[in-house]
ZAMARGU-4260 file (C-alpha; in steps of 0.2 Angstrom, whole numbers, plus 5000, padded with zeros to 4 digits):
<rodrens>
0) 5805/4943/5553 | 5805/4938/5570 | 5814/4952/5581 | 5831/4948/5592 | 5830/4943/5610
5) 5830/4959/5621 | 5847/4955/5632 | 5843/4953/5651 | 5848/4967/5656 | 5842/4977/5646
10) 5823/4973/5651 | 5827/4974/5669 | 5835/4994/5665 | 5818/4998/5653 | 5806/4989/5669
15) 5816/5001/5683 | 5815/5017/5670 | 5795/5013/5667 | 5783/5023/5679 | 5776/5013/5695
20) 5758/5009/5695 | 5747/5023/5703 | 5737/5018/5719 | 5720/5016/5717 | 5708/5031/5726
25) 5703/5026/5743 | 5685/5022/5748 | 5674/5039/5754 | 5678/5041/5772 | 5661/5037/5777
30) 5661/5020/5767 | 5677/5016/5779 | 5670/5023/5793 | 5653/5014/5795 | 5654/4996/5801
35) 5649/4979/5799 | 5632/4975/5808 | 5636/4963/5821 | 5622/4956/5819 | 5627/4951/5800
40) 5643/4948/5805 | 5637/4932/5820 | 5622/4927/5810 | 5638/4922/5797 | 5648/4913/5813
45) 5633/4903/5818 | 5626/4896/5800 | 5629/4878/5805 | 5613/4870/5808 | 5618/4865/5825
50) 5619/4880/5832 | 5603/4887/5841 | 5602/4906/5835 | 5594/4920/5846 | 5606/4932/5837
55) 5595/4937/5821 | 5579/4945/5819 | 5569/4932/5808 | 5553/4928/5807 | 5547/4909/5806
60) 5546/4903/5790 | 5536/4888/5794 | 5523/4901/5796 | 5524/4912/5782 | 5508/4909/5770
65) 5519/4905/5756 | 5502/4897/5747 | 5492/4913/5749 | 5509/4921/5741 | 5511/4911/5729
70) 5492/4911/5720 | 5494/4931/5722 | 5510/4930/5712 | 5500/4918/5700 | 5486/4927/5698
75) 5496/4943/5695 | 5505/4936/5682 | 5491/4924/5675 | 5478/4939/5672 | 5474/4943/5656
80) 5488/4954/5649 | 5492/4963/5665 | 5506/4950/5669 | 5517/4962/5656 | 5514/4976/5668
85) 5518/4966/5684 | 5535/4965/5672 | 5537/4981/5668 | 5544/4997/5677 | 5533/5007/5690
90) 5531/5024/5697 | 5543/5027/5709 | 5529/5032/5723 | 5524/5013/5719 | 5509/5005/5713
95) 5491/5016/5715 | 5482/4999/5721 | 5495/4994/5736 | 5495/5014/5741 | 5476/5012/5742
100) 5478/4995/5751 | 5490/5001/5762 | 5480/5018/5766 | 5464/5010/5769 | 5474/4998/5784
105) 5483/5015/5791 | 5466/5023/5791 | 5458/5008/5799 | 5471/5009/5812 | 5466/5026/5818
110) 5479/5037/5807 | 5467/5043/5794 | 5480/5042/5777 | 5476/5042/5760 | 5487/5035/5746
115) 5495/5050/5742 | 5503/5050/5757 | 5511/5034/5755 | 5528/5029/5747 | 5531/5012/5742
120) 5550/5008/5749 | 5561/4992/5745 | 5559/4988/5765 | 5558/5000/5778 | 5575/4998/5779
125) 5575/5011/5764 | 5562/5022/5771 | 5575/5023/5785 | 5587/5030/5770 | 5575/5040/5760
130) 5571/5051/5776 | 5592/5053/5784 | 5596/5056/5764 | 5581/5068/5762 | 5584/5078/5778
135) 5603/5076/5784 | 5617/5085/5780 | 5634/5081/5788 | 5635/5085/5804 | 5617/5087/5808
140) 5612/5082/5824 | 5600/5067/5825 | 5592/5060/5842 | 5590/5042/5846 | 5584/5030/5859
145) 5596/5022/5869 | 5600/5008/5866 | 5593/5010/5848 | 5590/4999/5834 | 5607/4993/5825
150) 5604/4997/5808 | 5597/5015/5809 | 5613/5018/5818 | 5623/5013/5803 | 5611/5023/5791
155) 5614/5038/5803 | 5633/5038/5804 | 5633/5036/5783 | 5625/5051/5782 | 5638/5061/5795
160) 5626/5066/5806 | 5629/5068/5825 | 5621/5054/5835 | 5615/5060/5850 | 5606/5048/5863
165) 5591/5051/5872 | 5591/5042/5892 | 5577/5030/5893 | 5570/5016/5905 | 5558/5003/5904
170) 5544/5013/5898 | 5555/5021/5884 | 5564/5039/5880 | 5562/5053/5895 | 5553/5066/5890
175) 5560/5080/5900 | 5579/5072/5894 | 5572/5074/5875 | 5565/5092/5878 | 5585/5098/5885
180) 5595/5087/5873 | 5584/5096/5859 | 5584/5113/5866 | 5603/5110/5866 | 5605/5100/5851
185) 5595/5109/5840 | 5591/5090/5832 | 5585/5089/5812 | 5574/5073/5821 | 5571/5062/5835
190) 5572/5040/5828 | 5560/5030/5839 | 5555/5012/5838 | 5540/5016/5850 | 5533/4999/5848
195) 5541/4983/5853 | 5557/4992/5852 | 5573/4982/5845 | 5583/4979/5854 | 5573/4982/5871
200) 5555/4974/5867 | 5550/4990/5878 | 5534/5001/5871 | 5532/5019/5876 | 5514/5022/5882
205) 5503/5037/5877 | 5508/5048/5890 | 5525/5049/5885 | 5518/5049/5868 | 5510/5062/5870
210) 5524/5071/5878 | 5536/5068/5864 | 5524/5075/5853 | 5521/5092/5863 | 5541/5092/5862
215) 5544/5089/5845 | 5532/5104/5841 | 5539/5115/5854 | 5557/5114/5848 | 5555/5113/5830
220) 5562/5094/5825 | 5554/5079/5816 | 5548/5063/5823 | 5554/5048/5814 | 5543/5032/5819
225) 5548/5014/5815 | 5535/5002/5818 | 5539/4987/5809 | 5533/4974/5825 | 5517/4985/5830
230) 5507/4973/5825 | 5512/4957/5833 | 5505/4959/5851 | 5504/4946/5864 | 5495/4955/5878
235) 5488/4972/5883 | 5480/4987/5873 | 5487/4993/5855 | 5497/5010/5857 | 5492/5024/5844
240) 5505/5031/5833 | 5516/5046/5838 | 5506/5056/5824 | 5489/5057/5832 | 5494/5065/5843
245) 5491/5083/5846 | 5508/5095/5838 | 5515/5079/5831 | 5504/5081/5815 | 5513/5089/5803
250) 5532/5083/5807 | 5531/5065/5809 | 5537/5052/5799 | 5529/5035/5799 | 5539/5018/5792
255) 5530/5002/5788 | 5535/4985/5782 | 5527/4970/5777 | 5543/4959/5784 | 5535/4954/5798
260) 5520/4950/5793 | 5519/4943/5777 | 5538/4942/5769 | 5555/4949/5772 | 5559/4941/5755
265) 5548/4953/5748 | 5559/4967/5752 | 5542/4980/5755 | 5539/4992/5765 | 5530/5010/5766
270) 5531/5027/5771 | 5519/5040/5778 | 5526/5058/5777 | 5521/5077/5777 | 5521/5083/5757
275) 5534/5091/5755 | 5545/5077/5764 | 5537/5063/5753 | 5544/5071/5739 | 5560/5073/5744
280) 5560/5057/5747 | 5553/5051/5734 | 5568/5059/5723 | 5583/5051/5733 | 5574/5035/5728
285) 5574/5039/5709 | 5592/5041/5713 | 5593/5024/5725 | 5583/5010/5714 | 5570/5020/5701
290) 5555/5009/5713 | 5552/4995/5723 | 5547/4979/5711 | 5531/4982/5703 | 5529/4961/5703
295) 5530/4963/5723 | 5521/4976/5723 | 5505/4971/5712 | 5506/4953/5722 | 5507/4960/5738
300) 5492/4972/5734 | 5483/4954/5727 | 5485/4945/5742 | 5478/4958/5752 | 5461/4959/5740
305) 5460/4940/5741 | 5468/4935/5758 | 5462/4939/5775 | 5481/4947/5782 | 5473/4951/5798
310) 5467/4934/5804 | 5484/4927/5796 | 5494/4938/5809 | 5482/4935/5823 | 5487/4915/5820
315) 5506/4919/5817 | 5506/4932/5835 | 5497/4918/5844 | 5509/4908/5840 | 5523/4920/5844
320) 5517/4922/5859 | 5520/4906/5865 | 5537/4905/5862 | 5539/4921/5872 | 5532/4913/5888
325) 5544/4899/5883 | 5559/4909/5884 | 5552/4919/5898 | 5549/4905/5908 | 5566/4897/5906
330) 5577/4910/5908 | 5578/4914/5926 | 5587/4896/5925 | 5597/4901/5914 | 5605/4919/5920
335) 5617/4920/5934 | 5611/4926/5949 | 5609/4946/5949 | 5605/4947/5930 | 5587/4953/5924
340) 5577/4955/5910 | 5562/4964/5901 | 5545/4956/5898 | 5541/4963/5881 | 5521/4965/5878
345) 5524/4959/5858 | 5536/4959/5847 | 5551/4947/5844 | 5565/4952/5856 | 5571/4948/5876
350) 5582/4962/5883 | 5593/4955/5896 | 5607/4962/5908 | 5621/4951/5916 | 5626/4954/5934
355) 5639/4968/5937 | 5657/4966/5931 | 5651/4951/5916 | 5655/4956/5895 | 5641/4947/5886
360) 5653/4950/5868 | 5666/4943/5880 | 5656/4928/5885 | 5647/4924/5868 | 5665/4918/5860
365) 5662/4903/5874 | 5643/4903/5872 | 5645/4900/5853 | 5656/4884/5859 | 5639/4878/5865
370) 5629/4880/5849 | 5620/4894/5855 | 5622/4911/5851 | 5615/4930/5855 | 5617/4946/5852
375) 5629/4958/5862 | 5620/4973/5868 | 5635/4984/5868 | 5632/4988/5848 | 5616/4995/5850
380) 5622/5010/5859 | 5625/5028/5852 | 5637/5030/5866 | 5642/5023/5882 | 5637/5005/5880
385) 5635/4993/5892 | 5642/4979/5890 | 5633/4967/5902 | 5617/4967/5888 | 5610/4954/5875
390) 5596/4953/5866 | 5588/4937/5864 | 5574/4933/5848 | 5563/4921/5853 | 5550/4921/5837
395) 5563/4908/5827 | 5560/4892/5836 | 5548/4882/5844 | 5545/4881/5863 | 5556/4863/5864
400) 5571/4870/5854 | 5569/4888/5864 | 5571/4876/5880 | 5584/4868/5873 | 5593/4882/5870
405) 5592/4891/5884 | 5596/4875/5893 | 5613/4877/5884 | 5616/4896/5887 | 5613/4892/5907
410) 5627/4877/5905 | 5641/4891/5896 | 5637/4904/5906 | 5641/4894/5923 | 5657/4890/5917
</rodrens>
């Protein structure tokens, strides 16, 4: 039997007697707090094909050995039987034979490591987490370089520590400014990118290496080193690692990653920490993503049995290094007058500074007009920014599309 029509008005009295809809929960403060990378967020504005991009960090893909990767992929899946494990879950420290590999390369480098130091991470973008997750509580206090690498800044603010920045120049953080802020501070650790630093292309040399170290061991705080461009040098000698040096020992953290190098599509990276630490670590990442891909990881540890990595970033670096002394070369034409710039020994940025008075995020909205773009500076600070820096990547194109580009920044920046 079908039921009578309900009258008008009587739906529109039983819709104002029902309860209103509850409002969903917010988002955790921190989730609302932490910003878009900028980075991210200009790499989107300037996908058009047209535009020439020293905004992003990307390596060149024409170089990537994507036929070496491809037959290690192969091989790992094509072996008898062992392509189920390459399919199958992993430990979470990661796969014995990359450990090995990877020890075996730290060793050579004048860290002696062995594999049980090592923790396999889904880039060093997550060793980067691992470590703030393993050691920071809110509010903590964490010290940094300044200006500092963007996206260590977003993993720091997640966590609710206290960034504090450390004054630097051209040869990197100031010893004596580390040693008060941390007697001060009291700091759970110091971030550095000693290497090549992103932004600034600067390196620290081994004095103040060693400095840092003699600090870090006085005051009681851990050393984090990020050195994901350490091994794409143009000129000059290699720097040794923050923790062979004496006091830096047992309380440094170092991140690795094979972005740069091989793949930032194959998401891996590394870390080398005390025991207790690695651990830790290696817990918050059971929580994070159970292990990095054990198909990456076994392929990854193929091409370094088969493959000679070395000679292949020896080929990639010269080439790199090319397209630096392309950029370097065009851009006093293409600065104002009274702006300067860094000449990095390796790496992939430019650091530059626009004459008194200028906004480089200002000015890029008529840059991007041009079909060029860069990256603000002003982001890359902890605090006090200044806004006249950009950072420029010059490993992306070639020398005649760096020229071009450049050619193009010079033409905006004079209107």
């Amino acid at each position: 039997m079908t039921p009578a029509p309900v009258p008008a008005q009587a739906q529109a009295q039983a819709q104002a007697q029902a309860p209103a809809p509850h409002r969903l929960p917010p988002l955790a403060a921190r989730a609302a707090a932490v910003k878009s990378s900028p980075v991210r967020d200009i790499l989107a504005v300037t996908a058009r094909p047209e535009v020439i991009n020293f905004a992003g960090g990307l390596p060149a893909p024409e170089f990537f050995d994507v036929a070496g990767v491809a037959a290690a992929f192969a091989a790992v899946l094509g072996e008898g039987g062992s392509g189920g494990k390459a399919l199958q879950y992993a430990t979470t420290e990661g796969e014995p034979t990359l450990r090995a590999a990877l020890a075996a390369r730290t060793t050579a480098r004048g860290l002696p490591t062995d594999a049980r130091d090592l923790l396999v991470t889904t880039g060093s973008q997550q060793g980067l987490h691992l470590v703030t997750s393993a050691l920071v509580e809110a509010g903590d206090t964490v010290l940094v370089e300044s200006p500092c690498y963007l996206a260590a800044l977003q993993v720091f603010a997640f966590a609710g520590a206290r960034v504090v920045p450390v004054p630097c120049d051209g040869d990197g953080v100031d010893p004596d400014a580390l040693d008060a802020l941390a007697a001060r501070e009291r700091p759970k650790f110091f971030y550095s990118v000693p290497t090549f630093q992103n932004p600034t292309g600067r390196t620290t040399p081994a004095a103040r290496r060693a400095a840092v170290a003699d600090v870090a061991a006085r005051r009681g705080f851990w050393l984090l080193e990020d050195d994901p461009y350490g091994e794409l040098r143009y000129e000059g000698e290699r720097v040794p690692w923050l923790a062979t040096y004496p006091g830096a020992e047992d309380r440094t953290v170092l991140l690795g990653s094979f972005s740069k190098v091989m793949s930032p599509g194959l998401r891996l990276g590394w870390l080398r920490a005390p025991e207790a630490l690695r651990r830790a670590c290696a817990v918050v990442k059971q929580s994070t993503d159970l292990h990095t891909p054990t198909l990456n990881q076994l392929a990854a540890a193929r091409y370094l049995a088969d493959r000679d990595l070395d000679a292949h970033v020896a080929s990639v670096a010269a080439a790199y290094g090319r397209r630096r002394d392309a950029m370097l070369a065009a851009l006093p034409e293409a600065l104002p007058d009274g702006a300067d710039f860094a000449r990095p020994e390796g790496g992939m940025f430019v650091w530059a500074r626009l004459p008194e008075g200028a906004d480089a995020a200002e000015l890029l909205r008529e840059v991007i007009t041009y079909d060029v773009a860069y990256v603000p500076g002003a982001p890359f600070y902890a605090a006090d920014p200044d806004p006249r820096t950009l950072r420029l990547c010059f490993v992306t194109q070639d020398e005649a599309t760096i020229a071009e580009g450049l050619g193009r920044l010079g033409t905006a920046l004079r209107k």
